[in-house]
N, C-alpha and C positions, 0 to 999 in steps of 0.2 A: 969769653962767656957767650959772646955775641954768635960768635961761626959755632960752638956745641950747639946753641940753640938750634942754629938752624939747621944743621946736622940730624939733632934730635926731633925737631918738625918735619925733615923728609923721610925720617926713616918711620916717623909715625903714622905719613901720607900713604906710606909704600904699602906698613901692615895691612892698613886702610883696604888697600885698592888688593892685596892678593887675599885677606877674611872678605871682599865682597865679590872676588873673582870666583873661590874656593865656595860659597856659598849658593852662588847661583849654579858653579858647577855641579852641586849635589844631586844625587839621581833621584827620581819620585820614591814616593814613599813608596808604593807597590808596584811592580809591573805589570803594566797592562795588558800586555800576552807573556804565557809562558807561551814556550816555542819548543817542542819535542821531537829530538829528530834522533830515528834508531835505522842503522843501517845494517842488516841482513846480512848475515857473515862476513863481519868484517875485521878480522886480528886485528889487535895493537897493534904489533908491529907491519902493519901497511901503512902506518903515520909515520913511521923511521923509515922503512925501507926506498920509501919515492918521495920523502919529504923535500927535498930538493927542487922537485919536478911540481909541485904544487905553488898555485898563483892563486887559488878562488877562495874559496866557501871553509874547503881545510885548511889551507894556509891563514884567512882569519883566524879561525878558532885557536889555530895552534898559535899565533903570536900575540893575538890580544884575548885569549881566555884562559881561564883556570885549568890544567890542563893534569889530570889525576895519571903517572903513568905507571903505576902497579893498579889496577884497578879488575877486579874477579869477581864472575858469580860461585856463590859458594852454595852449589845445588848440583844434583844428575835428577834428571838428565839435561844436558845444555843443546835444548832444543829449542824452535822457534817460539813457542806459543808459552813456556814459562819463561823463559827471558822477558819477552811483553810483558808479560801477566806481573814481574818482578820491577820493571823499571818505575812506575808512579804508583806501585803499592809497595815496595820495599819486603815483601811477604816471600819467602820461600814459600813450593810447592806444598812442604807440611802443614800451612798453614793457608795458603789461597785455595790451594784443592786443584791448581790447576796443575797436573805431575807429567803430561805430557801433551804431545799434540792430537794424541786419542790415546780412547784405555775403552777396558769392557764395562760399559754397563752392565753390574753383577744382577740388577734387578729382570733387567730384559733380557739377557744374555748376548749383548749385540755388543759392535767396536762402535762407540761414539767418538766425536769430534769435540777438543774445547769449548767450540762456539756453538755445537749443533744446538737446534732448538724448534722442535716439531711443532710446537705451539705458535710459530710467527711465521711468515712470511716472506722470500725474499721478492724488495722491491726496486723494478727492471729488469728480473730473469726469474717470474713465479716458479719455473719449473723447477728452478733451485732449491734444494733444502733448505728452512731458516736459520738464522744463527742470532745469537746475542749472547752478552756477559751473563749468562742467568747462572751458569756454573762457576764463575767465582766469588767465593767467598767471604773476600776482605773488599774493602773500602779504598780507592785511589784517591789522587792529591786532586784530581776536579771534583770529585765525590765529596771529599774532606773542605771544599773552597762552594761547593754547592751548599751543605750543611751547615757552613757556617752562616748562611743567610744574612749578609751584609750588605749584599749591594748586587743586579743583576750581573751574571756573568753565562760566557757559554763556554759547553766544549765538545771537541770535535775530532773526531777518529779520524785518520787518512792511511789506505796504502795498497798495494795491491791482492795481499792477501787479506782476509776476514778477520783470522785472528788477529792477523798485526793492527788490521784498524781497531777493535771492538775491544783488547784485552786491557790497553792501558790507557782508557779512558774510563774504562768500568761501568757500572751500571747506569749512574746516572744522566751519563753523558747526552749531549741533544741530539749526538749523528753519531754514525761512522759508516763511512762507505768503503768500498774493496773494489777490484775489476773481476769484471768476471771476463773469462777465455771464448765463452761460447758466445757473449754477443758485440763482444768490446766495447762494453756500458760500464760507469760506475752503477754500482748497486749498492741498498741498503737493506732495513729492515724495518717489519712495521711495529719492532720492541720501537723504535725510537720517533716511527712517525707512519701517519696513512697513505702517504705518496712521496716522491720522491721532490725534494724542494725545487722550483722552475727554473731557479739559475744549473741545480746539475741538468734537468729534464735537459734544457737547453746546448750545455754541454755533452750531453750524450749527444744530440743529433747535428753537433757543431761536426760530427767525426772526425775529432781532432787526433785519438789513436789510429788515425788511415791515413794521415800525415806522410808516414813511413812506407808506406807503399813501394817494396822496389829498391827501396834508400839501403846503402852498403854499411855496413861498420867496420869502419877504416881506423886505423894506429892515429892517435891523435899527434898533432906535430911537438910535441912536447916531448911523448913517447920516444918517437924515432931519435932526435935528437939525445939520449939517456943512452940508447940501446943500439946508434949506427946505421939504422935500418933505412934501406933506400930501395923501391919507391916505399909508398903505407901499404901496409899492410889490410889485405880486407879478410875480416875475420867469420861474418855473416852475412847474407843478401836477404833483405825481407820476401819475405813471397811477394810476385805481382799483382793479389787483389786481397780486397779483407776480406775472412774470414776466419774460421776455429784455427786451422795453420798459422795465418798472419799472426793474428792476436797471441797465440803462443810464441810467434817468433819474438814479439816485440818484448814480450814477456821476458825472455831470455838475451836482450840484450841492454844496452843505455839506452834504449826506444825509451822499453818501460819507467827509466826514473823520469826519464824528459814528460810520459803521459801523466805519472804525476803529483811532478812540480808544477806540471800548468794547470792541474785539478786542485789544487791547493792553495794555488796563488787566487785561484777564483773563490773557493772557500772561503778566504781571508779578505776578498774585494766585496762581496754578496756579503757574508754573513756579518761583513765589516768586524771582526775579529780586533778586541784593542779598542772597539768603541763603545764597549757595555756598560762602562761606569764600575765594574770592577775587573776582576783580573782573569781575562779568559785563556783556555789552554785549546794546543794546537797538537795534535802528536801526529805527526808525520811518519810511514816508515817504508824506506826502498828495500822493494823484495828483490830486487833486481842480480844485485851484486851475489844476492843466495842463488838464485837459478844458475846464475852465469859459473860461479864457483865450485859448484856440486860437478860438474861437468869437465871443468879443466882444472881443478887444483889450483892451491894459494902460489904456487913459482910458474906459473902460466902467461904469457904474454899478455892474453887476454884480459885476467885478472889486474896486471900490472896495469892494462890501460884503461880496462874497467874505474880502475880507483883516479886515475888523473880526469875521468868523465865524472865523477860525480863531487872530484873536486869544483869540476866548473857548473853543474847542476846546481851545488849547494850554494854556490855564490850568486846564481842567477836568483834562490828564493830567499835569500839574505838580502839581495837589494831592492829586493820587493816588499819584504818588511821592512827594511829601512823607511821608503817609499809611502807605506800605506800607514804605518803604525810609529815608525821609528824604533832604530836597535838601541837608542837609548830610552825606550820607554818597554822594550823586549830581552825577558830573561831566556837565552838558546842553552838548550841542553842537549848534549851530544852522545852516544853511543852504541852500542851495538846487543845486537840479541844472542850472540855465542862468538865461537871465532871458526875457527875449520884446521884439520887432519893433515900434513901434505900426505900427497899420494902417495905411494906404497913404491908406486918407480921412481918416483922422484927421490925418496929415501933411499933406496935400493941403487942407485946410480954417488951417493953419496955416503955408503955403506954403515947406514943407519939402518937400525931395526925396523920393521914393520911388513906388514903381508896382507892378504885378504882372507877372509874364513868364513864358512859357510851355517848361515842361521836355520839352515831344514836340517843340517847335522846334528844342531844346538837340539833340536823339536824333536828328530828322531832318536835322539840318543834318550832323550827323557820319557819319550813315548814306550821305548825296549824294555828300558826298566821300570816303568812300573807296570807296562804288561807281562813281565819275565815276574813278580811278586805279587802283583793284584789280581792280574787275571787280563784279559784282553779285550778294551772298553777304547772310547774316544776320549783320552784323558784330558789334550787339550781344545779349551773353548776359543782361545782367541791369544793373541799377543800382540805386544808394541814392541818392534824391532826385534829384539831378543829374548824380550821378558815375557815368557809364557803365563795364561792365566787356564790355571788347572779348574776341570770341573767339581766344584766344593759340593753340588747337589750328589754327585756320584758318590762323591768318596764322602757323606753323610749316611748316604744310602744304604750302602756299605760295609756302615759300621769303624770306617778306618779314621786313623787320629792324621787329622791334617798337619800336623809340625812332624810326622815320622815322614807321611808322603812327599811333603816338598822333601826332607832329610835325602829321601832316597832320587828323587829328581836333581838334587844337585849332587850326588855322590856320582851320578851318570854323565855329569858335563864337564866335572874337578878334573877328567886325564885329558879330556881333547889340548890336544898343544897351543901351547898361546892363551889359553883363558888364565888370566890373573887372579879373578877372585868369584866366588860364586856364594853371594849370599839369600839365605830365604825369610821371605814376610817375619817370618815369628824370627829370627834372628835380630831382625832389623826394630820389628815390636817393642819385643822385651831389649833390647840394649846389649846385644852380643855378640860385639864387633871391636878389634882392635883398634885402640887411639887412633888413629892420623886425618892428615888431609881429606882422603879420601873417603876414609868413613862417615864423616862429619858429613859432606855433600850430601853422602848417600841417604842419611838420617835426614837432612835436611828433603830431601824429595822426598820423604814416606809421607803419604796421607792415605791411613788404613780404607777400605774399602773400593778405592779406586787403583793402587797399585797392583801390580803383576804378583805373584807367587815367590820368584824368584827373582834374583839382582844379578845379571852376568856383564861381568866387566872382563873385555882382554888387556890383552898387553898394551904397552902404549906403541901407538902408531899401526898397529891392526883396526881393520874395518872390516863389517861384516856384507856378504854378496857385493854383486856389482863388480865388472870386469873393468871399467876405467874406471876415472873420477874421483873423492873423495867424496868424504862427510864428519860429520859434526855427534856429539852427544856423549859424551864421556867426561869422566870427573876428571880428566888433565890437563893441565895448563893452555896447551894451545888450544882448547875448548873452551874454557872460561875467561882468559885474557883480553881485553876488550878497553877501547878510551874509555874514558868518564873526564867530559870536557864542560864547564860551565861559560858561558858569555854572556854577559851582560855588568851594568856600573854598580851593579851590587856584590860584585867579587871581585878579589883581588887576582890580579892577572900573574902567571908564573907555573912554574913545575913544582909538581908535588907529589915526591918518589916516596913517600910510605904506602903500605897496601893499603886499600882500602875495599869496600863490597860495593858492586853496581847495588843492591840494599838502599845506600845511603843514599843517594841520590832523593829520593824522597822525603826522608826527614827532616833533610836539608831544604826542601822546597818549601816544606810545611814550617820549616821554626822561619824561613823567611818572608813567607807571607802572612805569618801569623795565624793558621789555622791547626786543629788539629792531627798530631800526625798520622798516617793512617794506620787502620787497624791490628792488622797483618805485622809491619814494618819490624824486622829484627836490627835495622840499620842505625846506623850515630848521625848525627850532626856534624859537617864537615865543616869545621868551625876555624880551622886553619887558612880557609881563602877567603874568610867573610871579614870585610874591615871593619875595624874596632870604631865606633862610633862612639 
């Protein structure tokens, strides 16, 4: 009875000592930064394709985060600025208003920009247009963590594009800055403030994007080794002095993520990020990997080394919030803003489908006929890529019924070869459109008033103009295909092959911070990686 006993006292000790190990192990009730990181055309499958090759920032993510790998935006078009606009408002286009990276202002008859914004100012390149969230429509998860007014928090835009910093932090946010090409400054707007704060002021005249000056971009040695290649490869030489050239060069290479991760890692040092007493958010996003991609295609060397660079970029600002805040007191969110096309010769060498087609065919062909029926006017006012926006004052004037005119504009584009589908506004309106995949997207992008006339989809793996290169923006798979990766001690770590919507991603943010979710959000609760407490 004596050895049970004691038996039974150490295994009592033992519970003891792992409920008070297991207890202290428990993560904060709230995270103290969210941590938003969206990388600029970046497929899924470049986390399987070089996963091997990966040591930093992805290689974290992928063995100690949540790692979603069916994960889709369920919208056309999958272009840069609703992918943002989607990621911390969970809102399709239908519903945030943001339906492309510009559309016509039907009121003024001009092509505007998501962000554009006559009424502000940009601050560090006046001569810039202004921009801010003022055209979207729904509420993001800083918005929804603002709202809830609990405890002070900030949030803050980062990237080198405008829209990418400004769309998924939303209105309320305290900053968001972009680079601009013409002076190599971060810049903002006076929606968010009357001068520029003195630690960026600082950082602009630190010139720390002249770093580069000169500097080669060379096959990183990870690369070579994967790929045989002996000596490195140099794939760009920066120009030898700053300037509009320079800054665009860095632009287009790993310069630009390295300008900034180091503008963000200051962000988060200055604005002390993680020390507000509530739960501030950070949204980071490398435009990088899109420039570099649009140019050489997803099976590109460059692309390949591209993605092992920004493997070791994201590790460099991981260990800096480690550092300044802690990755156990930081929830990282991981993904992308579309995915990208392979080229047409790359498919074509691989005797897969695809070609390029010509978008002033798409314009002339609809221009023929309705000057061949109407009479011979300027029928089109403006377009985004292929979606023409027909003049409605004309053809009011006119006396003509606008659901015949578009009828007959897309009966002039239905024989060009290669176009798959051609649907028009009042198609899309009224609901008259075959069940599938694609349809659904396409519904999902309609927000009347801002969209084009017309919806022209090709075949898969057709692009429109442009002699090399690829791009992006179509309702199919390798366009919407993207990680959705969560990190931090409030999820459960592992793979998780159901589909899911870049959507969620937000609701999910919101049931775990306890705020409201946001407005827009068609998304679920990702309630599979969250452990049962």
């Amino acid at each position: 009875m004596k050895r049970l006993a004691r038996r039974l006292s150490l295994l009592c000790v033992i519970a003891c000592a792992v409920f008070a190990q297991t207890k202290t192990a428990a993560p904060p009730v709230q995270p103290k930064l969210v941590l938003m990181i969206v990388i600029d055309q970046f497929r899924y499958d470049y986390l399987t394709r070089f996963r091997s090759e990966y040591t930093g920032g992805l290689a974290r993510l992928l063995n100690q985060g949540a790692v979603f790998t069916n994960a889709h935006y369920e919208h056309y078009p999958t272009v840069t600025a609703v992918g943002h606009s989607t990621v911390l408002t969970g809102a399709p286009p239908a519903i945030s208003g943001i339906v492309s990276n510009e559309w016509l202002d039907r009121a003024t008859g001009k092509m505007i920009t998501s962000v554009s914004d006559p009424s502000v100012e940009t601050l560090g390149a006046p001569a810039r247009q202004g921009a801010s969230p003022h055209r979207l429509l729904v509420s993001t998860l800083s918005d929804e963590i603002k709202m809830a007014d609990r405890s002070p928090n900030k949030s803050i835009g980062m990237s080198l594009k405008d829209r990418s910093a400004i769309l998924p932090v939303g209105r309320m946010a305290d900053a968001a800055f972009w680079f601009d090409n013409d002076t190599g400054n971060f810049v903002s707007s006076t929606y968010y403030m009357k001068e520029l704060p003195a630690w960026m002021a600082e950082f602009n005249r630190s010139r720390f994007a002249d770093k580069f000056v000169g500097a080669e971009w060379t096959s990183s040695s990870r690369f070579e080794r994967s790929s045989g290649t002996r000596p490195r490869t140099v794939y760009a030489t920066m120009p030898a002095s700053p300037g509009k050239a320079y800054w665009e060069a860095v632009y287009r290479s790993p310069f630009g993520n390295d300008v900034l991760a180091e503008a963000a890692m200051r962000a988060i040092d200055s604005e002390k990020l993680g020390a507000s007493g509530g739960t501030d958010v950070l949204s980071v996003s490398f435009s990088s990997n899109d420039a570099i991609g649009h140019f050489v295609g997803p099976d590109s060397p460059e692309v390949h080394d591209m993605c092992l660079k920004t493997d070791r970029v994201l590790e460099m600002l991981l260990q800096f919030v480690d550092k300044k805040v802690g990755l156990a007191n930081t929830l990282v969110v991981m993904t992308a803003d579309h995915g990208v096309a392979p080229s047409p010769e790359a498919n074509e060498k691989r005797h897969m489908a695809g070609g390029r087609l010509s978008s002033a065919a798409i314009m002339k062909a609809v221009t023929d006929a309705l000057n061949a029926k109407y009479g011979v006017e300027k029928w089109i006012v403006g377009r985004e890529e292929v979606a023409p926006y027909l003049d409605r004052d004309l053809i009011r004037k006119k006396g003509l019924d606008l659901a015949a005119v578009q009828v007959t504009a897309a009966e002039a584009i239905r024989p060009i070869p290669h176009i798959a589908r051609v649907y028009t506004s009042e198609d899309v309106r009224l609901g008259r459109l075959p069940e599938d995949y694609i349809t659904r997207r396409i519904r999902n992008g309609f927000y009347e008033g801002r969209v084009a006339d017309l919806v022209v989809i090709a075949e898969p793996y057709y692009l429109f103009d442009g002699k090399t290169g690829t791009s992006h923006g179509t309702p199919y798979n390798y366009d919407s295909h993207v990680p959705v990766i969560f990190l931090g001690p409030w999820v459960r770590t592992g793979q998780y092959h159901g589909r899911v919507m870049v959507n969620d991603i937000a609701p999910t943010l919101a049931t775990m911070l306890g705020v409201e979710t946001p407005a827009g959000s068609i998304g679920r609760v990702l309630n599979e990686m969250l452990p049962v407490r």
